[in-house]
N, C-alpha and C positions, 0 to 999 in steps of 0.2 A: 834358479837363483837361491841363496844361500840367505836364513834368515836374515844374517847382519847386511847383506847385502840388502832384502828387500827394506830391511827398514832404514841403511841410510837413504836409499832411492826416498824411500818414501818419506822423511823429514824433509830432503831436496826437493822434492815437488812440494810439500808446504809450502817452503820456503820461496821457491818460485811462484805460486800461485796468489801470495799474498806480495810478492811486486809486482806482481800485475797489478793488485788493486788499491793504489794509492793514489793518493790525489791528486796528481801532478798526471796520472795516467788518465782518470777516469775525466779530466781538465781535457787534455789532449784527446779526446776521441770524444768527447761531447761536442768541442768546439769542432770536429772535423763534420760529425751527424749534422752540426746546424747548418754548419756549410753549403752542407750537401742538399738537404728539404726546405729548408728554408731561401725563400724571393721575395723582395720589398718587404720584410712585415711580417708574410703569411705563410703558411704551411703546407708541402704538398702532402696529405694526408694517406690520398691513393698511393704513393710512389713510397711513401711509410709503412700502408701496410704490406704492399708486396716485398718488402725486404725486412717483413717483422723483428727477423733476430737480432737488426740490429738497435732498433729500442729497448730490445729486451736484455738485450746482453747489459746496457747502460741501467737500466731501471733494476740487475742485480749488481750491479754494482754501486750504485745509490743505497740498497739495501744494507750491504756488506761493508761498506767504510769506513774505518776507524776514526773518528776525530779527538780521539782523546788528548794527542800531542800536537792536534790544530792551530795555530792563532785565529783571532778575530776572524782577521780579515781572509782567512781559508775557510773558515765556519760560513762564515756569509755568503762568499763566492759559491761555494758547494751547495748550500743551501738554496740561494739563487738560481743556480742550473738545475738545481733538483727539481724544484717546483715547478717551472718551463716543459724540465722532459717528459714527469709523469704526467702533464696535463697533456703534454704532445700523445703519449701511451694510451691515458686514457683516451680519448677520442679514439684514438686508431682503432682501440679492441673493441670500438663502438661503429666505427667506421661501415657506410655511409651513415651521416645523420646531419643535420640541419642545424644543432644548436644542442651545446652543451647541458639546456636547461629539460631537454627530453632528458635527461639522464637524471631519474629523484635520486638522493644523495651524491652525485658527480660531488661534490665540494663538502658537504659536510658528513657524510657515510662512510663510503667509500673508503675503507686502509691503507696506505701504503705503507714499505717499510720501508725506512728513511734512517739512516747511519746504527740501525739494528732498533729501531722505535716502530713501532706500529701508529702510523700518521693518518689523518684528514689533512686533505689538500686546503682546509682553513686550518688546520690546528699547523702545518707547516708554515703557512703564513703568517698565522700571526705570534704563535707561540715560539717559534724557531728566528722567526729574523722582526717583524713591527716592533713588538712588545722591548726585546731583547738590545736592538738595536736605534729603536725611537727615529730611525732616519726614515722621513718622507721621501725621498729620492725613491727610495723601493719601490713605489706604485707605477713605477715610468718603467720598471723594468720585469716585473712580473705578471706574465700575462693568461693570463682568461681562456685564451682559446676563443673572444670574441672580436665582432669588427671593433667595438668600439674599445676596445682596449688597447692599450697605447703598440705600436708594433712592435715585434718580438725580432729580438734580435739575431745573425745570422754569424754570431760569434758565442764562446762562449766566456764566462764572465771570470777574473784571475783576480788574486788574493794580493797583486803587485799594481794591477790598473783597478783595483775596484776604485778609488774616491773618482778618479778621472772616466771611468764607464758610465758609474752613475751621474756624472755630470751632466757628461754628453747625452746620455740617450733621456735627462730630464728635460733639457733645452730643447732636445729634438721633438719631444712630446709636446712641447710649450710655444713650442716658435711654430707648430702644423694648426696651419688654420681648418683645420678637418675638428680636428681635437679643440684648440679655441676657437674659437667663433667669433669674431670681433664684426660688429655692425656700426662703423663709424658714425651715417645717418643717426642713426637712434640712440648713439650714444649709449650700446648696451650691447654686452657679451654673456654667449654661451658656453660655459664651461661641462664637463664630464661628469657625469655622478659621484665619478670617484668624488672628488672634494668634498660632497655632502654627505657620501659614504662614512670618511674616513675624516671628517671635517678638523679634529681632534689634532691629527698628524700634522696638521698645516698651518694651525694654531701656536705655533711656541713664540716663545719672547713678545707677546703680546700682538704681533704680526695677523695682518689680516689675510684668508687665502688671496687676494689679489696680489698682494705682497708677495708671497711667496711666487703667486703666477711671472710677477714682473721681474721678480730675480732672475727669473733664465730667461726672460725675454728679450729680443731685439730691439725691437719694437716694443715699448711702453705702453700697457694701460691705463687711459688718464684715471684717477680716486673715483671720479666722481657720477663713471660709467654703473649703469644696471647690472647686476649682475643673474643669469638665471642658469638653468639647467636643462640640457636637450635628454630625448629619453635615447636609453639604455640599449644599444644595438647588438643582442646578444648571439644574430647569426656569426654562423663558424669563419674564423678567420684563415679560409681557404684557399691554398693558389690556386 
């Protein structure tokens, strides 16, 4: 092969290798991965690792992606699926284990690279989409890797349904009596940590979390219910 030949070849294969890794693609084979391990909720973790390459291929491509010429609502969704897959990732490279908390730094250690940033899976959280975006909805759809976090969805998230995804999977989260706890006798409900975690988020325009709890509910919580907090169920959210 003749210089000018090898290096048109080889500009062409840049040029092909970086459409492979755009967001629309790396959208499209996430949402196919989720499809695929994910049941009600939960993750098959074993059936993840034995086909490792394919978290890995996704988790370099989370790495690799440009978002310079992003919108919003691409930055979020990406962001969104990013945080999902490398929590899926990390377990698996940990795989078997009990609970993400045997792992010291799993969330605030731990680096990932994340659209060419070197991340904590809290500094993705909060620094990438809470902070940035101040939408509570996000707590319904980023998940833990634990039971008690809200369950992890078996799609993945698009920059054209994000307001209507987050909708749905907050209601979903809101309307599961697993998740709230409603004690009609007693006139008192049990709510998620999250809320006392993140109590802030749920606070705007003067709104009480109940408030915001009763916006996506069904079924109303009367004002004038107890309100408490069950503890924190950090085993793995396993199929």
């Amino acid at each position: 092969m003749s210089k000018v030949a090898l290096f048109v070849f080889l500009i062409f294969a840049g040029f092909n290798l970086s459409a492979q890794n755009t967001l629309p693609t790396f959208t499209a084979e996430a949402d196919a991965f989720l499809k695929k391990f994910v049941v009600a909720g939960k993750v098959d973790y074993a059936a993840v690792k034995k086909e490792a390459k394919s978290i890995q291929s996704l988790s370099d491509k989370i790495g690799s992606i440009d978002l310079a010429e992003a919108s919003d609502n691409s930055k979020k969704a990406f962001y969104i699926n990013a945080y999902n897959l490398l929590v899926i990732q990390a377990v698996t490279n940990g795989y078997p284990l009990q609970t993400v908390m045997d792992k010291p730094g799993f969330f605030d250690k731990t680096l990932h690279l994340v659209a060419g940033e070197k991340l904590t899976l809290n500094n993705l959280e909060k620094k990438k989409l809470l902070e940035p975006y101040r939408d509570a909805r996000l707590h319904f759809v980023l998940v833990c890797a634990a039971l008690s976090c809200p369950p992890l969805a078996d799609f993945a998230y698009t920059p054209d349904q994000m307001d209507t995804q987050l909708n749905t999977r907050t209601q979903l989260a809101l309307n599961n009596p697993t998740f709230i706890r409603v004690n009609t006798p007693k006139q008192q409900v049990l709510i998620s940590k999250i809320f006392d975690w993140y109590q802030a988020d749920f606070l705007k325009n003067n709104q009480t979390v109940l408030h915001f709890i009763n916006a996506y509910r069904s079924n109303k919580i009367p004002e004038n219910y107890q309100l408490g907090f069950y503890e924190y169920d950090w085993n793995l959210n396993k199929k």
